[in-house]
Structures are given as structure tokens and as C-alpha cells.
C-alpha positions as CSV (number, residue, x, y, z in Angstrom):
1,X,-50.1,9.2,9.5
2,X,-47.9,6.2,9.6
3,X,-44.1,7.6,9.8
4,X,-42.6,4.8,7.4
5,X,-45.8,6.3,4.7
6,X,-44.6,10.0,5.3
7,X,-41.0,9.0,5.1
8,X,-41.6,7.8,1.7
9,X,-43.7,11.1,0.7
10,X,-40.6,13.0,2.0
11,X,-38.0,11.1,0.2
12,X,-39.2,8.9,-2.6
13,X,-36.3,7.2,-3.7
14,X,-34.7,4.3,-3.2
15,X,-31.1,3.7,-1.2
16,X,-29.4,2.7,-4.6
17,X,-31.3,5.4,-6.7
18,X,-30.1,8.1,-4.5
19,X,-26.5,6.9,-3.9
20,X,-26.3,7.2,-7.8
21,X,-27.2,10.5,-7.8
22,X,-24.8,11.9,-5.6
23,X,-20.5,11.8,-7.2
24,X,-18.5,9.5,-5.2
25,X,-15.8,12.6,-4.5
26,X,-19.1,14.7,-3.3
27,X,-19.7,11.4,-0.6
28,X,-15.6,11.5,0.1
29,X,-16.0,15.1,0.9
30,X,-18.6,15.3,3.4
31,X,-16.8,12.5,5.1
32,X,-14.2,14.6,5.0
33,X,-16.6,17.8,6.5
34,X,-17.7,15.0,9.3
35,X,-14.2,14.3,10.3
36,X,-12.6,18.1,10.5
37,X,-15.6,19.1,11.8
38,X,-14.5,19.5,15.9
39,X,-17.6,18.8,18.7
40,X,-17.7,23.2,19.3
41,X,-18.3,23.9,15.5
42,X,-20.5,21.1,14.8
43,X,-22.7,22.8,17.9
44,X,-22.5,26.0,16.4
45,X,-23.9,24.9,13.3
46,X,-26.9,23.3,14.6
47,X,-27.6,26.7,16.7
48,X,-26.9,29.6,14.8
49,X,-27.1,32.9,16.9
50,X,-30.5,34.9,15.5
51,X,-30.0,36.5,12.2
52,X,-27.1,34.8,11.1
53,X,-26.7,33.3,7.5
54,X,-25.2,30.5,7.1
55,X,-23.0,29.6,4.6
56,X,-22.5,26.1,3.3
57,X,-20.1,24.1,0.4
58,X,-22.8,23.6,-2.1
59,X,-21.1,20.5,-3.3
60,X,-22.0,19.5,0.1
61,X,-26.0,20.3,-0.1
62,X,-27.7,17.3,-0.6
63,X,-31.7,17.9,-0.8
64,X,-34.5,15.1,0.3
65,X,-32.0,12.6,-1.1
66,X,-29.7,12.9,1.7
67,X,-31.4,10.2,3.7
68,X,-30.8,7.3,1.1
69,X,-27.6,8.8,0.2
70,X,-25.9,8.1,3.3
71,X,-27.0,4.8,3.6
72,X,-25.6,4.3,-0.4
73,X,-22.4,5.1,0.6
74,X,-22.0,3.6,3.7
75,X,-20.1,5.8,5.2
76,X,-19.5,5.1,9.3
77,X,-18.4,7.8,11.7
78,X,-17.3,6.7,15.2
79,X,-17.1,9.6,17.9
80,X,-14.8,9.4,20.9
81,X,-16.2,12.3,23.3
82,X,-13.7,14.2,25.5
83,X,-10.4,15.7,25.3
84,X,-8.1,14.6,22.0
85,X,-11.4,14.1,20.4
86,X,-10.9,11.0,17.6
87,X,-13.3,10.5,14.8
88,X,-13.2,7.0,12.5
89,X,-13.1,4.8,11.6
90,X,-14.9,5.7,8.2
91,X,-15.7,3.8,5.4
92,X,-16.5,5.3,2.0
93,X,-18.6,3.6,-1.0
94,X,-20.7,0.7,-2.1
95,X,-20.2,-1.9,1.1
96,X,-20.6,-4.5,-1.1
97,X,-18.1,-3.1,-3.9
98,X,-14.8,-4.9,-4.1
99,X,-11.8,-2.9,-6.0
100,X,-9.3,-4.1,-8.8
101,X,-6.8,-5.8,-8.1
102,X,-4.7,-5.2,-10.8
103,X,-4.5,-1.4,-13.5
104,X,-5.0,-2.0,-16.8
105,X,-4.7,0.4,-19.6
106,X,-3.2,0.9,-23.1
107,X,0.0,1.6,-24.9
108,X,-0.2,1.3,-28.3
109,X,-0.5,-2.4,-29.6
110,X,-0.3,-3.4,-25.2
111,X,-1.9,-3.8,-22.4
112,X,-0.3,-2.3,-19.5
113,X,-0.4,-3.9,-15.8
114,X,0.9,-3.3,-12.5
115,X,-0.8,-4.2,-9.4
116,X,-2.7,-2.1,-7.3
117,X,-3.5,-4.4,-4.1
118,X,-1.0,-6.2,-3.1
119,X,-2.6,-8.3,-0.9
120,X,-5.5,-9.6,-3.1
121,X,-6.1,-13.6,-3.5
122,X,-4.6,-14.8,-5.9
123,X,-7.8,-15.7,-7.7
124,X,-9.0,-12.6,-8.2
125,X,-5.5,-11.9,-10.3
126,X,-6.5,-14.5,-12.6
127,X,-10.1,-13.6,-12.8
128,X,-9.1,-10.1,-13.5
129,X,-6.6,-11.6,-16.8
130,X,-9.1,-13.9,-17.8
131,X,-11.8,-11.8,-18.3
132,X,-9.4,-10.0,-21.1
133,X,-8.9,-13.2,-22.4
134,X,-5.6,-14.0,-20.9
135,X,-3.6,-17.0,-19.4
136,X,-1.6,-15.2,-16.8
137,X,-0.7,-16.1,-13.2
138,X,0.3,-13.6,-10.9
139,X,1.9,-14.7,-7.7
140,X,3.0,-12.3,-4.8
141,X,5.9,-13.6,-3.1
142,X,7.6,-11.7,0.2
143,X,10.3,-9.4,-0.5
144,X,12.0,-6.5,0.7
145,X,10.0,-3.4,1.9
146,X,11.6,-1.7,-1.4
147,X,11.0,-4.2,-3.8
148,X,7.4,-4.7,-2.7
149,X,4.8,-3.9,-6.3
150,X,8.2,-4.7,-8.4
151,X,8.3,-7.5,-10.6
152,X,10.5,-10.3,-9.2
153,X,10.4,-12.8,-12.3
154,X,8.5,-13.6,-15.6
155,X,8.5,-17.0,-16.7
156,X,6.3,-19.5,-18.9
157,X,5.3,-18.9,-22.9
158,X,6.6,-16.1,-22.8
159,X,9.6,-16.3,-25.0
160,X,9.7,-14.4,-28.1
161,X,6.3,-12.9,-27.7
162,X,7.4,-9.4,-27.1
163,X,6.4,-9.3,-23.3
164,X,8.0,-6.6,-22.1
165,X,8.8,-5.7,-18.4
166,X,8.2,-1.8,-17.3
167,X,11.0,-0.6,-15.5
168,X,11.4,3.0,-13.4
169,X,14.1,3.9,-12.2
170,X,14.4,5.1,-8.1
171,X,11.2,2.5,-7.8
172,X,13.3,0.1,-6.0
173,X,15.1,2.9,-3.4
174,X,18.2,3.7,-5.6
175,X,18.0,1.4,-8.9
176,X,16.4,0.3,-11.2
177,X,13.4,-2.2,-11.6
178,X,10.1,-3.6,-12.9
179,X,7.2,-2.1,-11.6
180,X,4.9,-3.7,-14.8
181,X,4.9,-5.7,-17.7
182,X,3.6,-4.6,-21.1
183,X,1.5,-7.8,-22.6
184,X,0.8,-7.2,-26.6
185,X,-2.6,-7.7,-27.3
186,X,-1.8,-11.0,-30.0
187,X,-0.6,-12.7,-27.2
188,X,-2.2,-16.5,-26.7
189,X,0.2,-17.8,-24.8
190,X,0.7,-18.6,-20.8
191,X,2.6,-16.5,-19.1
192,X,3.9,-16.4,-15.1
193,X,4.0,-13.0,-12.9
194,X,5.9,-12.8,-9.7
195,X,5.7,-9.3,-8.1
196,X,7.0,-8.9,-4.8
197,X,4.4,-8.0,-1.6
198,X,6.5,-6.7,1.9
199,X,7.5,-9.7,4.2
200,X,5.4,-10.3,6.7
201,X,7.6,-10.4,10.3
202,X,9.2,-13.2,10.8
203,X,9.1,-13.8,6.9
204,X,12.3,-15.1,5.1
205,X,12.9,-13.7,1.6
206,X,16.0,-14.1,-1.0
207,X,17.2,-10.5,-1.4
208,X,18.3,-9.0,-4.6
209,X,20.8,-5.9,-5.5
210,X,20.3,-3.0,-3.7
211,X,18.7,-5.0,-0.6
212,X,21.0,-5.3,2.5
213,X,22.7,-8.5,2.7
214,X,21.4,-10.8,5.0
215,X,18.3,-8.7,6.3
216,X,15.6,-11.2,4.8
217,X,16.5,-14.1,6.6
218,X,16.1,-11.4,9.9
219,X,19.9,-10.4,10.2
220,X,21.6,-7.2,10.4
221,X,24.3,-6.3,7.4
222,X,26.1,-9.6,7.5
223,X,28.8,-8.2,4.1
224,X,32.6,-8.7,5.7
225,X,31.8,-10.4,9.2
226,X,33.2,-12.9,10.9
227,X,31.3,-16.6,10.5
228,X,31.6,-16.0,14.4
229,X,30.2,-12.8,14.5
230,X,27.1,-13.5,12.5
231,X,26.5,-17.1,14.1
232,X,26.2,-15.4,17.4
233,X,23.8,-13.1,15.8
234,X,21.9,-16.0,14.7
235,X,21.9,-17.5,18.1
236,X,20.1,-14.1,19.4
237,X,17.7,-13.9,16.8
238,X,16.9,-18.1,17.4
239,X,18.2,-18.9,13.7
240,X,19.4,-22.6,13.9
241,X,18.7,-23.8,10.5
242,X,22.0,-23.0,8.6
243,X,23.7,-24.4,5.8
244,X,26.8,-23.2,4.2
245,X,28.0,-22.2,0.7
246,X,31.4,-21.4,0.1
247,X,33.1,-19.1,-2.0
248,X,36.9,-18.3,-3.1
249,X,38.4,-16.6,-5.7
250,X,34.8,-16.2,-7.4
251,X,34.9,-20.4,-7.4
252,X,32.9,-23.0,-5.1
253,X,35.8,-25.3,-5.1
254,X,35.9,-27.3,-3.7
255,X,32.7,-27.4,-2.1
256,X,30.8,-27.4,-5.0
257,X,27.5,-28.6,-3.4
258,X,27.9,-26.7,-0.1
259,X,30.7,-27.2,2.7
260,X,29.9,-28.7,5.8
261,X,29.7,-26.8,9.0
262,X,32.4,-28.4,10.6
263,X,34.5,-27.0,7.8
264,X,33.6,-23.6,8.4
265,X,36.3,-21.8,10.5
266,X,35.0,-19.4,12.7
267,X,37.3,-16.5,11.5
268,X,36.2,-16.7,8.0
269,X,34.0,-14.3,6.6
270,X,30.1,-14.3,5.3
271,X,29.6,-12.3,2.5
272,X,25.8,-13.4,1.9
273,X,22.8,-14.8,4.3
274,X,19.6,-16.2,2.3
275,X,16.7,-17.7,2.7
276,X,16.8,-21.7,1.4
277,X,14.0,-23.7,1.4
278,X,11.7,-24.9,4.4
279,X,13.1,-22.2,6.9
280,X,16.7,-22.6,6.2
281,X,19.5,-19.9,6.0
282,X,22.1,-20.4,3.6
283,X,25.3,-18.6,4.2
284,X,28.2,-17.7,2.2
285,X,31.2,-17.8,3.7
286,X,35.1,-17.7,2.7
287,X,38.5,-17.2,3.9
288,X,39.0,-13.8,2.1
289,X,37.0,-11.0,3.4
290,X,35.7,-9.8,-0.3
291,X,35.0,-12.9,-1.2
């Protein structure tokens, strides 16, 4: 008989038709079996000793269907033979499937949303709103390791619309900060979405409370050093873009729009180090070492 013709009499279903017969947490768990499963038991399996029962998950006993199933679910297994045997990579689910970017759910009269990949294109953010009928943009822009799924800044029609931002507290290391926003559902408006994503290396980003001073521009705690200090820092770390803001006595004056460099005196001290625009670092420096 032809092989594909008995295949068919064996198993008459189709890939898709017998991927959605089988849970996706049944197809997590025998990856799951496949990857815990070491080289000496999976031999002993195959070639029980005579008489012996075996005894199997029966969340894990598939039937016929098995042969479609595992090309539904697409799930890969890579063995590396030998000693420290590694198994993976393995990849579980519709190959074609692509995930939310964004949680939605409800809370009385609003709609809930945080973000739940953090790297998605930006697109698929506002394809996401707009298919609930709403004018959002959500942006991603580089923060702080801490502050990364926290909501940076909310801006746009907005005002007076009862947009609310959900705050936790701890979800930001120690304090306090958004990790959502609460949209009610009579909103027509446009609104903007910053939540912050974890800096790339190399990455500048403005810190906020609770960040180290001075670590996203890629230097170390720069609160009460010396200009001189942090400037040979900067030299190490090949930061050579640097402007200067000064502070005294919780005033600017009189250097109101920045103070030159060759008014900076090396034993000052720098209380702040940010990240300006096109690549620069901005500085804040004073005579008093508080500021």
C-alpha cells in the first residue's frame, strides 16, 4: 500500500484539527517530559525489561492524533549528546501565532492596561488600542532596569477625562510608581503613553527618584563628587559631550541658561549627570557640596 494512503487511514486528521484537540498546558507539558527526560531514562522507556507495566501521565497520552499534534504545536527539541547533556531550544504553540502586546481587562466603568512585551513595535500598540476603538500611542523609551514596564509620562487629550494612572508600590525597587493606566470607557479623546523598556548598553536615559544619579548617562554614583573626580570618570568611560548646569542655594543664578565649562572649577561638586539631547551629558554642578 502506498505509505502516505496508510498514514492517512492511521491518522485521519488534519495538522490544525488535531493541534485543537490537544490543551495548550497538555503540549507545554510534554515539552516539559522531553526536556527532564535524561538520555538513560528515555532508553529505558523504549525497552522495558519483560513483564513490566508501565506507567504513564495520562494527561500526557495522546492516541493516533499525536502525529499531527506535534506538528500543531511546533514544538523543537535540540539534543546535545555526551556528558552535561543540554536539551533546547524549544518552542511551544502556533508558529505562526503572535502574542499581545498589551493586557487588557476591566474595572468597573475602565479599561485596564499595562504592557506585557516590552519590546513590541510600536504599531502593534496602536493596532491593539484601535481595535477597542481608541486613540492611544504608546511609546517605549529607555529607562532604568527598575523603572522598565512603569509609566514614565501621560500626555495629550487627556485632561479632565478621568485617566487614571495605576500605581504599586515596591514596583519601582523601593517607591512608588505607575505600572498602568485606567482609560474609562466614554473616552474619545487622544491620549500619549510612555512606559519605560530597560536601556540597551550604551543607552543614555534621564533618571528619575529612586534611580542612582548619574548611572544613565553610563556613570558611577556621581551625588557629592568632585567636577574633577567625575570628569576623569568621563574620560575612562569616553564621555566627551558635556554641558553644564549650575546650581546654588536651590537657584541657577546666574547661569540661568547653563554655565560654561571654563567656569566650572574643578573642586566643585556634581550633584546630577543626565542625558541631553543628541548624545550629550548634562551635569549639575555647584560650589556647595549639597547643592
Amino acid at each position: 500500500m502506498n505509505p502516505d494512503a496508510l498514514i492517512k487511514e492511521i491518522a485521519p486528521v488534519t495538522d490544525e484539527v488535531a493541534g485543537a484537540m490537544v490543551k495548550p498546558q497538555t503540549r507545554a507539558e510534554l515539552a516539559v517530559q522531553i526536556m527532564t527526560t535524561s538520555a538513560g531514562e528515555s532508553a529505558r522507556t523504549a525497552a522495558p525489561r519483560s513483564g513490566t507495566k508501565l506507567r504513564r501521565p495520562g494527561r500526557l497520552l495522546l492516541g493516533v492524533a499525536a502525529v499531527g499534534t506535534m506538528a500543531a504545536a511546533a514544538i523543537v527539541v535540540t539534543l546535545v549528546a555526551g556528558p552535561g547533556q543540554k536539551i533546547g531550544p524549544v518552542v511551544i504553540g502556533p508558529i505562526n501565532a503572535q502574542a499581545a502586546a498589551l493586557s487588557f481587562t476591566r474595572q468597573d466603568d475602565y479599561l485596564v492596561v499595562k504592557v506585557k512585551d516590552p519590546v513590541a513595535d510600536p504599531a502593534r500598540y496602536r493596532r491593539e488600542f484601535a481595535e477597542r476603538g481608541l486613540d492611544i500611542d504608546l511609546t517605549l523609551e529607555p529607562s532604568s532596569r527598575q523603572r522598565a514596564g512603569s509609566v514614565l509620562a501621560l500626555g495629550g487629550d487627556e485632561a479632565g477625562s478621568d485617566v487614571q494612572m495605576i500605581t504599586a508600590k515596591g514596583a519601582c525597587g523601593p517607591l512608588t510608581c505607575g505600572v498602568g493606566i485606567k482609560i474609562p470607557f466614554s473616552f474619545k479623546g487622544h491620549l500619549s503613553v510612555v512606559f519605560g523598556r530597560t536601556a540597551l548598553p550604551g543607552e543614555h536615559y534621564n533618571t528619575a527618584d529612586g534611580d542612582v544619579p548619574g548611572e544613565g548617562v553610563g556613570l558611577s554614583d556621581v551625588r557629592g563628587r568632585t567636577v574633577s573626580d567625575v570628569l576623569a570618570e568621563a574620560g575612562r568611560r569616553h564621555i566627551t559631550r558635556i554641558e553644564y548646569r549650575y546650581e546654588h542655594d536651590g537657584s541657577d543664578q546666574p547661569y540661568p541658561n547653563g554655565i560654561p565649562a571654563d567656569k566650572v572649577e574643578r573642586d566643585w561638586y556634581v550633584y546630577d549627570a543626565l542625558a541631553g539631547s543628541d548624545g550629550q551629558v548634562i551635569i549639575f554642578v555647584g560650589p556647595d557640596r549639597q547643592g
